[in-house]
Backbone as a ProteinNet text record, in pm:
[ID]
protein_1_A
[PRIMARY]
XXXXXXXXXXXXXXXXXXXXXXXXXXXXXXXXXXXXXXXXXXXXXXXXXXXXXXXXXXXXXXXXXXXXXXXXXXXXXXXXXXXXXXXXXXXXXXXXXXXXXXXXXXXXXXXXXXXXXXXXXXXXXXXXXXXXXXXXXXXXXXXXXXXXXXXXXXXXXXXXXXXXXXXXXXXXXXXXXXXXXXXXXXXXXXXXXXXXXXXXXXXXXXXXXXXXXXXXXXXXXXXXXXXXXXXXXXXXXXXXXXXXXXXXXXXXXXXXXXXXXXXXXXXX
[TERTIARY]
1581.4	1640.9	1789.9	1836.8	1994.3	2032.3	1943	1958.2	2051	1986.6	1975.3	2104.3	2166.2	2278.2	2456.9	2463.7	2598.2	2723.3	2730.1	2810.6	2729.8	2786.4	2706.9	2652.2	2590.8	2518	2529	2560.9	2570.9	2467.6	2393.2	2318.9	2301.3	2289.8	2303	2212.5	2143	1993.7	2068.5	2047.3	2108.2	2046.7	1940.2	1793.2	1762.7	1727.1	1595.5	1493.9	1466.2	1303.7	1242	1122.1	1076.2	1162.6	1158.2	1325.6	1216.9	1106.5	1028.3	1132.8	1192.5	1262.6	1402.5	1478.4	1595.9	1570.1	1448.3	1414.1	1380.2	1312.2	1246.1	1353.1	1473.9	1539.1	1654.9	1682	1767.3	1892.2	1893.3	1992.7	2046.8	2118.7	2199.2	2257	2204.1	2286.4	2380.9	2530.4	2616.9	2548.8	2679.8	2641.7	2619.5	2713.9	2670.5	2578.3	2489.7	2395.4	2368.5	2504.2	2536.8	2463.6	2364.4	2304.1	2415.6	2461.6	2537.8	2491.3	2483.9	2444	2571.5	2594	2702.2	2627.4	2688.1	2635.2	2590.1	2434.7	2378.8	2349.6	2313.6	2237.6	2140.1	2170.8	2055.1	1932.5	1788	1674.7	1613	1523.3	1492.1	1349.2	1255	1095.3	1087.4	1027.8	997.5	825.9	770	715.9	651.5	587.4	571.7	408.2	400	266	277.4	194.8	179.8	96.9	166.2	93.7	18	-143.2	-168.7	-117.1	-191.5	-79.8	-143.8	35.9	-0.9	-33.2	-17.4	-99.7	-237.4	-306.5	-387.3	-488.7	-409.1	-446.7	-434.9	-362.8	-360	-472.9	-539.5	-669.2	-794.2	-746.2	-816.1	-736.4	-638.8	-571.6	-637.8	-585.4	-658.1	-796.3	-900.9	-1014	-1043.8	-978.1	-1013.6	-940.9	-820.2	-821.8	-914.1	-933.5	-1045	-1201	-1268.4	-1382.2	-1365	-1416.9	-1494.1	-1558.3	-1518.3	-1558.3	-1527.6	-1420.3	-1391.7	-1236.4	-1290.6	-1156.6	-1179.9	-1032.4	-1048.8	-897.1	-931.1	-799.7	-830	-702.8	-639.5	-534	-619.4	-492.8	-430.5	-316	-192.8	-149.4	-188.7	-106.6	49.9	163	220.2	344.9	416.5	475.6	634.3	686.3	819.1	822.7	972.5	1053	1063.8	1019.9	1049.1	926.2	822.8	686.5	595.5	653.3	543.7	553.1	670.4	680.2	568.5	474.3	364.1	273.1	253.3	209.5	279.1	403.6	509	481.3	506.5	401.8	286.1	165.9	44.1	58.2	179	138.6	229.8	297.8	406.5	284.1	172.6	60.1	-11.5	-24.3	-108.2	-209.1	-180.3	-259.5	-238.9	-375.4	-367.7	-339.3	-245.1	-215.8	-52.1	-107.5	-22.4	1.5	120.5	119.7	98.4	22.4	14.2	48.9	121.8	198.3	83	148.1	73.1	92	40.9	105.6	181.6	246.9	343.6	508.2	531.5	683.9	749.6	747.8	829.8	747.1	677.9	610.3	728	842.8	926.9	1009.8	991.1	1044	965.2	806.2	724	778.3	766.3	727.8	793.1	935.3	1056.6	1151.6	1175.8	1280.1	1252.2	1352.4	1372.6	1411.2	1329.3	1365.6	1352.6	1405	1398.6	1303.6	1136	1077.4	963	855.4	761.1	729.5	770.6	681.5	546.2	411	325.6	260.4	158.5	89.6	-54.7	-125.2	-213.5	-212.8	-274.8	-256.1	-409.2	-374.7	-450.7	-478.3	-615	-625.4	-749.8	-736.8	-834.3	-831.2	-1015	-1000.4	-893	-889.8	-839.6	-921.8	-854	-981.2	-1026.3	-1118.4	-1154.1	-1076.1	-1072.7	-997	-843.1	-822.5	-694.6	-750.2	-585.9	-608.8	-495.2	-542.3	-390	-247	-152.9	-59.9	-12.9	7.1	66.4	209.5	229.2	400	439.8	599	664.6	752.8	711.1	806.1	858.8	956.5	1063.6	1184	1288.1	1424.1	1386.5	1493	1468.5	1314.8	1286.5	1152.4	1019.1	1097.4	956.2	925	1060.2	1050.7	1003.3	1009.2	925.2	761.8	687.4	562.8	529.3	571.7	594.7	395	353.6	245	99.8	151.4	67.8	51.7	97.5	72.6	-90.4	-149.9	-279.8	-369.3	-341	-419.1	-369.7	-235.6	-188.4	-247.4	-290.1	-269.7	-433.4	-507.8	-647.5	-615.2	-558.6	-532.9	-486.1	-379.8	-335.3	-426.2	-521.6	-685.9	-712.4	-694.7	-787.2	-689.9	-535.9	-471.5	-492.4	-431.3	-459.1	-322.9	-331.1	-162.7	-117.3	-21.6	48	87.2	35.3	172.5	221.4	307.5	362.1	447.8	466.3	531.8	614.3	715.6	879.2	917.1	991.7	1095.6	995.6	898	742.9	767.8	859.6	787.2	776.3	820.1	768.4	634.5	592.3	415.1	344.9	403	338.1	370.3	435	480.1	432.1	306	264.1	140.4	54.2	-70.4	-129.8	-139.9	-174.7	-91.4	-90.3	-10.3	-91.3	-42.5	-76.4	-111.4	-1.2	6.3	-97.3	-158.3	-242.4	-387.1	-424.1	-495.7	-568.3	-475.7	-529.9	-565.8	-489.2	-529.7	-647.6	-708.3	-867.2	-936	-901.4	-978.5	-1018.2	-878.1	-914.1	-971.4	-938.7	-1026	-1165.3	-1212	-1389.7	-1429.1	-1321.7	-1366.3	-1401.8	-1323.3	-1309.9	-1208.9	-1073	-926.8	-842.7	-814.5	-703.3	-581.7	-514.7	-345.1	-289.3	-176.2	-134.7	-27	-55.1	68.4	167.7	259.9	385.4	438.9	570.2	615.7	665.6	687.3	761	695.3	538.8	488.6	331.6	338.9	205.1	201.1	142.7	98.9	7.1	-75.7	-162.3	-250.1	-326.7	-359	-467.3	-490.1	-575	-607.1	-759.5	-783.7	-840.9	-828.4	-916.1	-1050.4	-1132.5	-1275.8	-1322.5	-1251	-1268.2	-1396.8	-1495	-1563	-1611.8	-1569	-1554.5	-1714.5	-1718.9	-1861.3	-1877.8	-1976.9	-2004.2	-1875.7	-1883.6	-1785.2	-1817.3	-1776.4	-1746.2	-1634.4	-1553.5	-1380.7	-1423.2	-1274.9	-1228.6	-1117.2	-1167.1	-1023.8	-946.3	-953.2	-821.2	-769.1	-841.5	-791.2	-701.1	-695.8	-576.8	-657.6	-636.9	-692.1	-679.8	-536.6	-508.4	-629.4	-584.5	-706.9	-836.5	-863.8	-1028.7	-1038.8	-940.4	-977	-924.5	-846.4	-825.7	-967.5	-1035.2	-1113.4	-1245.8	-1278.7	-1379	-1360.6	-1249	-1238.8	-1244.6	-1220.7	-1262.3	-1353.3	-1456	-1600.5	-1663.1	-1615.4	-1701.9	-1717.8	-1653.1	-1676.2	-1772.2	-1837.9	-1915.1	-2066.8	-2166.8	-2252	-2299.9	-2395	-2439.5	-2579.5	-2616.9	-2762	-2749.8	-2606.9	-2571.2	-2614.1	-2606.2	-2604.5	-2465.6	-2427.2	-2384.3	-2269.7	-2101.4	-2058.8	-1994.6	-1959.6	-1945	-1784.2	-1764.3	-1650.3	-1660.3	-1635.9	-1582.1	-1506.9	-1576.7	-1451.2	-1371.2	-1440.1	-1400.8	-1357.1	-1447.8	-1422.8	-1291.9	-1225.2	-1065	-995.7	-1028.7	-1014.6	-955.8	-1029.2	-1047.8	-909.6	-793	-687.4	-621.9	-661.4	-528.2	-604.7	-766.1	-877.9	-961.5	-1016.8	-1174.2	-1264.4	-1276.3	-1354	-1366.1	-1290.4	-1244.8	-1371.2	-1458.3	-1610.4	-1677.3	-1702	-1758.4	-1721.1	-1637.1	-1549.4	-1560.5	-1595.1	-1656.2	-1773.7	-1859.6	-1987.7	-2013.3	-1957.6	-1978.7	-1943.3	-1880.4	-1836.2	-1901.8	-2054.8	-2136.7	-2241.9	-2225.1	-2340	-2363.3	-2438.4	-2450	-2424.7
-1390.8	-1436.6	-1460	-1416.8	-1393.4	-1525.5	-1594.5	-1714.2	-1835.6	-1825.7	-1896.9	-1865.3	-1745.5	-1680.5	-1771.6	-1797	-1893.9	-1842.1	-1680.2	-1599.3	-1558.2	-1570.1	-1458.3	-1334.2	-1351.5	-1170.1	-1119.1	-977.5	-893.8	-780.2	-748.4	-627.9	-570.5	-413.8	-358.1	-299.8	-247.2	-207.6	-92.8	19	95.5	142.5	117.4	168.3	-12.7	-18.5	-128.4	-137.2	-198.5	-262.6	-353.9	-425.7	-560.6	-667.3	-770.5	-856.8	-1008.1	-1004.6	-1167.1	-1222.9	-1148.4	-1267.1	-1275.8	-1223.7	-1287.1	-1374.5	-1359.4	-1445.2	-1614.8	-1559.1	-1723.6	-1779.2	-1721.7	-1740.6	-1815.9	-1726.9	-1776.9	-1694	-1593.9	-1462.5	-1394.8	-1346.1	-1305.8	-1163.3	-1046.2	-915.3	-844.9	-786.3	-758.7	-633.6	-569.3	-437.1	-292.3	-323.3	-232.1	-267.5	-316.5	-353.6	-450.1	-539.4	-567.1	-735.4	-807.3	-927.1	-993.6	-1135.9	-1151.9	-1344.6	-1352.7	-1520.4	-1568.7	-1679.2	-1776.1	-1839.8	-1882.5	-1905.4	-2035.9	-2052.2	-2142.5	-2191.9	-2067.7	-2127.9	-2229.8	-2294.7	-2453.3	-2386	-2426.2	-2368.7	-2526.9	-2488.1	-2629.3	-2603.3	-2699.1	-2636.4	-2659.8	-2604.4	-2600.8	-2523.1	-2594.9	-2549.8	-2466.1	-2359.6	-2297.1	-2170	-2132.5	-2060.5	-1955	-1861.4	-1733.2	-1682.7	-1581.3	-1483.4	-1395.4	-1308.2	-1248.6	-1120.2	-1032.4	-921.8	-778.3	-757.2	-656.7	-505.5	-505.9	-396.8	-370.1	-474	-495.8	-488.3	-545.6	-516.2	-322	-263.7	-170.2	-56.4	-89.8	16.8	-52.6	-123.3	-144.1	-90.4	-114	3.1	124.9	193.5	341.8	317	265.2	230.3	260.1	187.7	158.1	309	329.2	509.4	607.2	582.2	719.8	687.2	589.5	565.9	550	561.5	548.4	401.2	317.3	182.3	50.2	74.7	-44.1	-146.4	-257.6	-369.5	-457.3	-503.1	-569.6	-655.7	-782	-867.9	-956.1	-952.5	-1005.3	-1088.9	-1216	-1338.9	-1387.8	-1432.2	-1498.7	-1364.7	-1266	-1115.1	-1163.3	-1164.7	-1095.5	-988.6	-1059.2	-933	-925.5	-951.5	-959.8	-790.4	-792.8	-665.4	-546.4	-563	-511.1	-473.5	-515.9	-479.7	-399.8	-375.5	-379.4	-222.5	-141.9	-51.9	48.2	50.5	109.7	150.6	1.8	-29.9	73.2	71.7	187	318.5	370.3	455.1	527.2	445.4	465.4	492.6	380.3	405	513	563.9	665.8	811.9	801.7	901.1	866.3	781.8	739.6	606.7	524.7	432.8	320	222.1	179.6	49	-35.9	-167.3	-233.1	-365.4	-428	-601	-651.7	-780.7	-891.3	-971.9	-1095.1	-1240.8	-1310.6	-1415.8	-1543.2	-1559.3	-1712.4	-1856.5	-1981.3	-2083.5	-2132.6	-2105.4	-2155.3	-2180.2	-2233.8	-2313	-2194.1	-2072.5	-1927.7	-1818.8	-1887.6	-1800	-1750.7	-1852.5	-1756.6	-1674.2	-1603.2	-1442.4	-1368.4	-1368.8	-1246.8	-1143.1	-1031.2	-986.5	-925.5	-897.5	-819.8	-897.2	-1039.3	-1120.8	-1138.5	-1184.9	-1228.8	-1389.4	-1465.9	-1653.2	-1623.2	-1757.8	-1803.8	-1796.8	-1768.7	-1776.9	-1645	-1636.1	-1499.4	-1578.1	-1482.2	-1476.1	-1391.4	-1447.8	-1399.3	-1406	-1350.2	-1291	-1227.5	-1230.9	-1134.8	-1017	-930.2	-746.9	-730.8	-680.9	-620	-495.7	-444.1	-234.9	-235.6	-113.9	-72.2	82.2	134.2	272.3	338.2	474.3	577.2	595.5	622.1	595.8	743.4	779.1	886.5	998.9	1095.9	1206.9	1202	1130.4	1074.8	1162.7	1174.4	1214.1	1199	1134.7	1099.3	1255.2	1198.4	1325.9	1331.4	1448.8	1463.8	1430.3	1377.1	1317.2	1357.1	1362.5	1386.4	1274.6	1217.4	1112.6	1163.6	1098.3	1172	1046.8	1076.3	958.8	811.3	782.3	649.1	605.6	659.8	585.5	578.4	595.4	641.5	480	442.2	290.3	153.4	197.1	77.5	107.6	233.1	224.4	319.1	288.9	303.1	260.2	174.8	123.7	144.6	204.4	202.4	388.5	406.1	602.5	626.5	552.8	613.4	593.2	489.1	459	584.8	617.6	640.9	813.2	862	994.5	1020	910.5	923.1	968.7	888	898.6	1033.2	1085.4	1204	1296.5	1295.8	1408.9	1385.7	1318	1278.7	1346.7	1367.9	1375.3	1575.1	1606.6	1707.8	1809.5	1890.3	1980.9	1877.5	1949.6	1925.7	1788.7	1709.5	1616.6	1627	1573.9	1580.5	1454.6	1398.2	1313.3	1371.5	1376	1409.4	1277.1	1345.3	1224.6	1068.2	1121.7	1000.8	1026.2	1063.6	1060.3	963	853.1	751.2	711.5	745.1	717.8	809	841.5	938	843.7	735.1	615.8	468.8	461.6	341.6	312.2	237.1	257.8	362.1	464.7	568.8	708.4	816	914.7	900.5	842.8	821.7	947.3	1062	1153.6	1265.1	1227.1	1323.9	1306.2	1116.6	1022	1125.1	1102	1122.2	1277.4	1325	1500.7	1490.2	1384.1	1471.5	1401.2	1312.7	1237.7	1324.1	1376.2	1469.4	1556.3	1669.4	1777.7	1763.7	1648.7	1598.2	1587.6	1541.9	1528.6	1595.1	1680.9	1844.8	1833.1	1820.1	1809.8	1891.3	1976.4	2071.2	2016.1	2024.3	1967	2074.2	2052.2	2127	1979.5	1989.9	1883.1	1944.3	1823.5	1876.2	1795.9	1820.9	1749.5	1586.4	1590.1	1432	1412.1	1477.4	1462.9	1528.8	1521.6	1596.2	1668.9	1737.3	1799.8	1787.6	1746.9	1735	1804.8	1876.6	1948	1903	1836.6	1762	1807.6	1749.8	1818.3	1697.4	1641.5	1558.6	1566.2	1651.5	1662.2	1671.6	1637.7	1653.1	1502.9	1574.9	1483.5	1506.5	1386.2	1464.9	1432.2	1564.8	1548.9	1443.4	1386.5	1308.5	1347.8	1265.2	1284.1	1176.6	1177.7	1141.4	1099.8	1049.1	987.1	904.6	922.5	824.1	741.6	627.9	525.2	489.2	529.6	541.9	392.8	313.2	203.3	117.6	203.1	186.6	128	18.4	-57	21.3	84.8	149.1	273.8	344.1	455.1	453.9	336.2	277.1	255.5	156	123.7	240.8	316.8	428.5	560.3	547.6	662.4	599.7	436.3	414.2	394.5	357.7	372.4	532	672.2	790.5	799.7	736.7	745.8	654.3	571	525.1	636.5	738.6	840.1	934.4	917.2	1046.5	1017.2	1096.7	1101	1033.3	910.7	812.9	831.2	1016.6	1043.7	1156.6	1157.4	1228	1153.9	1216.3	1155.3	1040.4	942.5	823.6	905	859.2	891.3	769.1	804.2	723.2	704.6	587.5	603.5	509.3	557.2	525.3	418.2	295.4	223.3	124.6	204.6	138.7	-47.6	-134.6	-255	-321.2	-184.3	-237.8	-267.7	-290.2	-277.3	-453.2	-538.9	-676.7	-761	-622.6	-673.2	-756	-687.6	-705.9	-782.2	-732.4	-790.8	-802.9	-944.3	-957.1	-941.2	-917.7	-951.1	-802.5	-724.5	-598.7	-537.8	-505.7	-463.7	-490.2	-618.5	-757.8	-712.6	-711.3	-708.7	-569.9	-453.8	-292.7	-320.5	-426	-378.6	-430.1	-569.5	-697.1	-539	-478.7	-358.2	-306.3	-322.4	-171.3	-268.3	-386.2	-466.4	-507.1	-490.9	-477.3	-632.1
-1659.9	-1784.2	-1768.4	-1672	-1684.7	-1600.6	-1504.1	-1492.7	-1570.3	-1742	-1813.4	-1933.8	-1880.5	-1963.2	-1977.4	-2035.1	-2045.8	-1955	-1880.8	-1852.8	-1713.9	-1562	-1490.5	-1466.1	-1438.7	-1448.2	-1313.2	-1313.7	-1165	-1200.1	-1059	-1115.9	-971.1	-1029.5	-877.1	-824.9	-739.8	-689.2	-568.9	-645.8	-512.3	-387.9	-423.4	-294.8	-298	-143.3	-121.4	-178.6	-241.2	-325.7	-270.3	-326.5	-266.7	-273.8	-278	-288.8	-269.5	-331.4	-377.9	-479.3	-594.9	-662.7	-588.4	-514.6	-478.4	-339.3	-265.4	-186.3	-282.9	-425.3	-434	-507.3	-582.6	-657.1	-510.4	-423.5	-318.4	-385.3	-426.2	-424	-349.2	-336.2	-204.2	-237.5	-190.6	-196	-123	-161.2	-79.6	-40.6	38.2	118.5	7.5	-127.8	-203.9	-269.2	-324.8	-337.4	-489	-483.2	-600.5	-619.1	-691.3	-691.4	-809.1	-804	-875.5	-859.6	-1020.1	-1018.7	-1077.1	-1076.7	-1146.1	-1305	-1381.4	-1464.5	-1507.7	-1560.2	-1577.7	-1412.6	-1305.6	-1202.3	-1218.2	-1109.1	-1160.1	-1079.5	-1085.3	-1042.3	-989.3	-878.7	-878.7	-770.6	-804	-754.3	-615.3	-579	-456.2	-418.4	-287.2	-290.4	-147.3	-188.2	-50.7	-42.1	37.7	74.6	9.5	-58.1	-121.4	-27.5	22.2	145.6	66.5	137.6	88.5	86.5	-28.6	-67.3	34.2	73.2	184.5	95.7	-25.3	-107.7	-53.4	-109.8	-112	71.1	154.5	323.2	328.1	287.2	295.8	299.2	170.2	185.8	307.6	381.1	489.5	594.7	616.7	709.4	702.5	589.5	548.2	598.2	576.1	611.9	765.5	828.3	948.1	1042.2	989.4	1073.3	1043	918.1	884.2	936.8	975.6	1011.6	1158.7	1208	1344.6	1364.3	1515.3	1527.2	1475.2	1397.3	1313.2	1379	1392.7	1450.1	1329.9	1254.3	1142	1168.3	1134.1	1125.7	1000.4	941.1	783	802.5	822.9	862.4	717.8	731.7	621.8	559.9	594.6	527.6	550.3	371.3	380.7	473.6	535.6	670.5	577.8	471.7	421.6	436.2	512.6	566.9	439.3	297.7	192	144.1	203.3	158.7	291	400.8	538.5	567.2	491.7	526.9	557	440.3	424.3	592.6	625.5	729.5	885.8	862.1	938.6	929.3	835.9	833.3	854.3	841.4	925.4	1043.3	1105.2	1256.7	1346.5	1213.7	1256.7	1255.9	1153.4	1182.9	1253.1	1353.2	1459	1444.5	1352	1333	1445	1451.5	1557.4	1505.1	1418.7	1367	1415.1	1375.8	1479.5	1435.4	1454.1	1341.3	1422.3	1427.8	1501.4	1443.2	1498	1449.4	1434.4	1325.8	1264.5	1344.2	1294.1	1381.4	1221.5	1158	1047.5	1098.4	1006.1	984.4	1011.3	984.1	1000.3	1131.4	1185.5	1282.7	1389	1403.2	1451.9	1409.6	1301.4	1248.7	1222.6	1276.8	1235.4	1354	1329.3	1193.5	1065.2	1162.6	1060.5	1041.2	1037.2	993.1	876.9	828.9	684.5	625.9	669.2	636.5	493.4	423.9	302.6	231.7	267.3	207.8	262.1	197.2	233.5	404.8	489.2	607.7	574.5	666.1	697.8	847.3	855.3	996.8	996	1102.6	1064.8	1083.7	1000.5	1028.7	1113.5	1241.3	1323.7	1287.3	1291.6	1208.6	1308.7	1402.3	1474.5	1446.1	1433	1446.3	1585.1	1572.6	1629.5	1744.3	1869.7	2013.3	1991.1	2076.2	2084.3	2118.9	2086.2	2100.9	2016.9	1928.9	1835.9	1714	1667.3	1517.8	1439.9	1328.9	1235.9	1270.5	1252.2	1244.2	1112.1	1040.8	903.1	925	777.4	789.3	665.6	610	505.9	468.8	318.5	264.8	160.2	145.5	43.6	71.2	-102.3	-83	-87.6	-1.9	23.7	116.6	120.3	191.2	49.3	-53.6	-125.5	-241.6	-196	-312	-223.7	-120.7	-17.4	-11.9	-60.7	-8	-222.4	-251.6	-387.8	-480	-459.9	-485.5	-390.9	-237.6	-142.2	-185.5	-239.6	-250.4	-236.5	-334.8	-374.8	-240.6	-205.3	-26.8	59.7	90.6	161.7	166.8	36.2	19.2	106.4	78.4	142	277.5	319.3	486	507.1	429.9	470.1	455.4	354.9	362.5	539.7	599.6	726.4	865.5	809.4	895.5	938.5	1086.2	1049.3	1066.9	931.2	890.1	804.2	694	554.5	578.7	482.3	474.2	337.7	315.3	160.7	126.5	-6.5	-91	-170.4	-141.3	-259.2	-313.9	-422.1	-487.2	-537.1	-616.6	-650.7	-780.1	-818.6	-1018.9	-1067.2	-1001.4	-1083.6	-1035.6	-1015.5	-1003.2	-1150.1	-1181.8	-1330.9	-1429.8	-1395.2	-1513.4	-1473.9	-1368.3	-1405.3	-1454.4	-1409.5	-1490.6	-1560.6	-1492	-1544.9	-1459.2	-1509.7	-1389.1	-1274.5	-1136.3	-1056.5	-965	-981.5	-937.8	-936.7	-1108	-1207.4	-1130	-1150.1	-1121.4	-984	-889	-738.3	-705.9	-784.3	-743.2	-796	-928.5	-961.7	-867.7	-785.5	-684.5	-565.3	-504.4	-455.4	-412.8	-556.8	-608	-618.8	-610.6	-679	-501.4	-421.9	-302.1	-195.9	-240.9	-139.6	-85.2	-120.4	-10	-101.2	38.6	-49.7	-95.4	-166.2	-239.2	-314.4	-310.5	-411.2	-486.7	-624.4	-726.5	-699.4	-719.7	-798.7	-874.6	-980.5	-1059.4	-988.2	-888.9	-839.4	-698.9	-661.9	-552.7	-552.9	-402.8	-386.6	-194	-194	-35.5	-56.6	98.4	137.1	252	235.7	365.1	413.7	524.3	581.2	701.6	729.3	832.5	916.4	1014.9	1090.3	1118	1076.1	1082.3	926.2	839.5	665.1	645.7	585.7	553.5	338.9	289.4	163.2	112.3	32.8	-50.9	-164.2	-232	-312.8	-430.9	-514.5	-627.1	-721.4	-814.9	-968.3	-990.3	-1042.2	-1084.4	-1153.8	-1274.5	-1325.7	-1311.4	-1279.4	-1212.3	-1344.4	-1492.6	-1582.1	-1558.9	-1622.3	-1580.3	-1516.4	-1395.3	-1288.3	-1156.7	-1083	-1023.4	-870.3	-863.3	-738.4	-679.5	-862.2	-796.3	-755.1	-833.9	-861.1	-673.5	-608.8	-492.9	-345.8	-402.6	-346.6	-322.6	-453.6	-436.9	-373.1	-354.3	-317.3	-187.8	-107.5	16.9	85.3	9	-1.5	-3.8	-90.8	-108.1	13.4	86.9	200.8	304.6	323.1	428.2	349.1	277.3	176.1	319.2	376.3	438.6	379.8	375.8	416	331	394.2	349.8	250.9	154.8	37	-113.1	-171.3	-301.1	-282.1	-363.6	-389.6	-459.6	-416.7	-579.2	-642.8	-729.9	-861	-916.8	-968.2	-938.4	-1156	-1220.5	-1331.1	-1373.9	-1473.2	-1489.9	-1323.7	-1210.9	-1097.3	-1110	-1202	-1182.1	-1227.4	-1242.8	-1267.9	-1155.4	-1043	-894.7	-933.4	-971	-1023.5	-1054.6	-1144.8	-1213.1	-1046.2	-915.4	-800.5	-731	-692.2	-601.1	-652.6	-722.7	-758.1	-684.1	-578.6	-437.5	-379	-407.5	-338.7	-295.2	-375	-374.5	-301.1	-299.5	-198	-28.8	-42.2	51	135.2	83.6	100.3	150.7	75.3	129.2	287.7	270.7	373.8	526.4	517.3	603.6	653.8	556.7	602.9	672.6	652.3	673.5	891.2	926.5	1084.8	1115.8
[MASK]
++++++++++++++++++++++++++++++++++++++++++++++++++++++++++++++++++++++++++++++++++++++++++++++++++++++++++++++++++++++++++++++++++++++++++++++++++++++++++++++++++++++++++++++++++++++++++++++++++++++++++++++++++++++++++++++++++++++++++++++++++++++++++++++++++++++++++++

């Protein structure tokens, strides 16, 4: 809106965030972290590729460490330096993913450059070789507004890892769709993984041989948890009761297909 303001607007971002509108806008941030337009910036169309969303690649990451046998590649993913962090992560607990370059107009800055417009790539996700096991990790601060949306995936993985991991400095996950925080502990808890809450986080005590029992949830019309607890629920034994996941087809608001897309997995 401030585009369109008769007066320039400055605004300041003191942590790194995603940065899609000052990339499409063509904004420019100094070192303190101050965005500043002139007034009555002119806007003018253009047009360009919408990568897919590396949110969304994510609970296949998670996927593919916690199962056994799985090689999965997700071409046109998404690789912008403000969104991939998530992905860093994983492989800082041992995940086995890896970005492979596109043949596009920007294929020469995959995977951590930053051109004018969204770079993408494909995300390579292979299980864990034999004798591997996720390692528990601690986020907290500044690392917590780059993988900010990937929590609910991420916390799965840490059930799998083995020893504490924990999330500090998250309260804002209790303020989006639903308490995100609240959300995942009953996911959890229904699953068999120890945690303990807290007010702006969570620990996780995971074990690398954790296999969770059937469960019940309500995905609270939150699309994250919905697809968080069913990628949880693909490790449930096979020859258990089924669980159930509530309201799950809110998965839909981010991935209509998401479902589709679970089963095609199991299929030989």
């Amino acid at each position: 809106a401030g585009l369109f303001l008769s007066e320039g607007v400055e605004v300041r971002e003191p942590e790194q965030s995603r940065d899609h509108t000052e990339r499409l806008l063509d904004l420019d941030k100094d070192d303190q972290g101050w965005i500043r337009t002139s007034s009555l910036t002119p806007c003018q169309a253009i047009s360009f590729t919408v990568p897919k969303d590396p949110s969304a690649a994510t609970f296949w990451a998670v996927l593919s460490v916690i199962h056994g046998n799985v090689e999965m590649k997700a071409p046109g993913v998404g690789c912008n330096p403000t969104r991939i962090q998530i992905f860093e992560v994983l492989q800082q607990m041992g995940a086995d993913i890896a970005w492979e370059a596109e043949e596009t107009e920007h294929a020469e800055d995959l995977p951590m450059q930053a051109p004018e417009v969204e770079p993408q790539g494909s995300l390579m996700m292979r299980s864990l070789q034999q004798g591997q096991t996720l390692k528990p990790i601690t986020l907290a601060g500044d690392q917590i507004p780059g993988v900010i949306d990937e929590i609910p995936a991420l916390m799965v993985a840490m059930a799998f890892a083995e020893g504490a991991s924990e999330i500090r400095d998250a309260s804002e996950l209790r303020i989006k769709e639903t308490d995100r925080l609240s959300a995942m502990a009953s996911v959890l808890e229904a699953a068999g993984v120890s945690y303990q809450e807290k007010p702006d986080g969570m620990v996780i005590y995971g074990r690398s041989d954790f296999r969770p029992k059937p469960f019940t949830v309500d995905a609270l019309h939150d699309h994250r948890i919905a697809m968080a607890a069913a990628v949880l629920a693909s490790c449930v034994d096979p020859n258990d009761s089924p669980s159930i996941i509530k309201g799950g087809s809110c998965a839909s608001i981010s991935y209509p297909t998401f479902y589709q897309d679970l089963l095609s997995l199991q299929k030989p």
